[in-house]
C-alpha positions, 0 to 999 in steps of 0.5 A: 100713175099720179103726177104730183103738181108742178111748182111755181116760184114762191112754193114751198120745199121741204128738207128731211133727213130720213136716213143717215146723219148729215152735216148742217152745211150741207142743208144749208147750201140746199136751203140757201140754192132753192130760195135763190131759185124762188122757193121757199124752204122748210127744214125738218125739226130733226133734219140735223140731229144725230143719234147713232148712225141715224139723224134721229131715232126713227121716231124722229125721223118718222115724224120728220117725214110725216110733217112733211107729208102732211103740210098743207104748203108743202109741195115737195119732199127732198131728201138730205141724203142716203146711206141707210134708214129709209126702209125702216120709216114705212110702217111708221109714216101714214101715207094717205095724205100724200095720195090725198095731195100728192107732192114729190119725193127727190133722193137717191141711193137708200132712198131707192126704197121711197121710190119703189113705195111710191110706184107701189101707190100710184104716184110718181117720184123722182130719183136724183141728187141731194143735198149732202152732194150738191156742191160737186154736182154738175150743172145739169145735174142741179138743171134736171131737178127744176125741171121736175119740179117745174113740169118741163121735160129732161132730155140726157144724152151721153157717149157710147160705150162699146159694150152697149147693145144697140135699140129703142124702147118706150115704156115706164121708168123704173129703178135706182140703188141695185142692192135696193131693188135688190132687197125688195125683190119678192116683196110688195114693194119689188116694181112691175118690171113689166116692159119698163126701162129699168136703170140701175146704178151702185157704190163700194160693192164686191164685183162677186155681189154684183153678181149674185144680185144679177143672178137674183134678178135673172131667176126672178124673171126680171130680165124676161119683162123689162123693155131695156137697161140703163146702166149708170155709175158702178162706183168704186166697185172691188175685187177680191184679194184672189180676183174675179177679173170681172168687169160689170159690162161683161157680168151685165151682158152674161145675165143679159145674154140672148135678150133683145132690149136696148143697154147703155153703159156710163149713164148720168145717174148715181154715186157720181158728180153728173147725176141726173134727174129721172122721173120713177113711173113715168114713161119715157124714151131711150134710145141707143145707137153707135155713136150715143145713148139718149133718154128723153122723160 
C-alpha cells in the first residue's frame, strides 16, 4: 500500500463536500480548528451549495474532488460529511494524479466507498470524523486525525463487552459503513478481506436488515478470511412493530459462530461523539481479553 505523506504545520488541507448538503458553520468550524492547528485551508468552490439533496449537482461535486485531487499544495482531502453521493463521483473523477502524488482522503459513512476505491488503488486513507460532527466529537476523536496526518501512531483502548470473543490478530485494516461494504460486495471495489481486521459500524437500520447484510457477508465467505472483527457504534437501530428480539451481539455472534477470530463490541468508531481515526490498509494490532479491547495502527 502507498502511504500518503505526513503533514507538517503550514501544509495545506482541502475541504469538499462530495455527498450531502452540509451548513456552512459547520465548514467553517472545520476551517477555523485546522488553521489553529497550523495548517492551512482550502474550501471546495461547491462545498456549500445545495442542489436537491446533494451539494451540487455531481458535476459539481466531481469537480470539487478533482480540484482537490489535483492541487499541487494540497496534501490532504477531508471530506464535509456523508449521507449519500460518493459512489456516484467514481467514473467522473481521474484518480491518476492521486497515485502520482498521493494525499489522504478522511471521512466516514458514505464515504466508505473513497476508502474501499483507495484500497482498490493501492494507497491508504483514513476513516474518521467530519466536519458536519466536529463539535460533538470527543477529544480523542479530533487528537486521532492529527495523528494520521502527523505520522504518529493511534493507540485506542475500551471497555469489555460481555459478548466479546477473546484473541489477537494482526493484519490489514479494512472496513467502515456496513450497508457500504455491503453494497460493493461482488464488485471490484468489495476489499480483500483476506486475514485483514475488518471493523464495521452503522446507523438507523432495521435490526432485519442488519441481517440480511450479515448473511451476505457469511455466503460471500467473508467471515471464512478475515483474521478479526471490530464492532463499533450500531447506532439507532430499529425493530419492527412485530419485534425480532434481536440484539446486533447476538446476530454478529450467529453469523460468526464456530469461527475463531477475535470480536469486540462498543469499539470508538462510527455514528457516535468517540469516533476514532482508523487507517484503511495499513496494518495494525488488536487485541481482546476479559477485561478490555486495544487496537494499536
Amino acid at each position: 500500500m502507498i502511504r500518503p505523506p505526513q503533514l507538517v504545520p503550514g501544509d495545506t488541507i482541502a475541504l469538499v463536500s462530495p455527498a450531502k448538503a452540509i451548513e456552512v458553520t459547520h465548514i467553517e468550524f472545520a476551517k477555523k480548528y485546522f488553521e489553529n492547528q497550523g495548517f492551512k485551508v482550502l474550501v471546495g468552490s461547491n462545498a456549500s451549495n445545495e442542489y436537491r439533496y446533494f451539494s451540487g449537482t455531481d458535476s459539481d461535486r466531481a469537480s470539487d474532488l478533482q480540484w482537490a485531487v489535483d492541487h499541487p499544495d494540497v496534501k490532504a482531502i477531508i471530506c464535509n460529511r456523508g449521507g449519500y453521493g460518493a459512489i456516484r463521483l467514481f467514473d467522473l473523477v481521474n484518480w491518476a494524479n492521486l497515485l502520482r502524488e498521493p494525499k489522504w482522503i478522511l471521512g466516514f459513512s458514505d464515504i466508505t466507498n473513497f476508502h474501499c476505491l483507495g484500497l482498490r488503488l493501492g494507497i491508504e486513507s483514513a476513516h474518521s470524523t467530519m466536519p458536519l460532527n466536529f463539535r460533538e466529537n470527543s477529544k480523542e476523536s479530533l487528537e486521532s486525525i492529527l495523528n494520521v496526518l502527523s505520522g504518529k501512531p493511534n493507540e485506542y483502548r475500551w471497555k469489555a463487552n460481555p459478548s466479546n470473543k477473546p484473541g489477537t490478530a494482526t493484519g490489514n485494516v479494512v472496513g467502515g459503513n456496513l450497508s457500504i461494504l455491503y453494497s460493493l460486495l461482488g464488485t471490484p471495489y468489495s476489499p480483500n478481506y483476506e486475514n485483514a481486521i475488518l471493523f464495521i459500524e452503522d446507523i438507523g437500520e432495521q435490526v432485519y436488515h442488519l441481517d440480511r447484510m450479515l448473511w451476505a457477508f457469511r455466503l460471500a465467505g467473508v467471515f471464512d478470511r478475515i483474521a478479526a472483527l471490530i464492532v463499533g457504534g450500531m447506532t439507532d437501530m430499529k425493530d419492527t412493530a412485530t419485534p425480532t428480539e434481536w440484539t446486533v451481539e447476538e446476530l454478529i455472534l450467529e453469523h460468526a459462530n464456530y469461527r475463531s477470530f477475535p470480536i469486540a463490541f462498543d469499539a470508538p468508531v462510527g455514528h457516535i461523539s468517540d469516533n476514532r481515526a482508523f487507517i484503511c490498509g495499513r496494518s495494525a494490532t488488536f487485541t481482546v481479553t476479559e477485561n478490555e479491547s486495544s487496537f494499536l495502527q
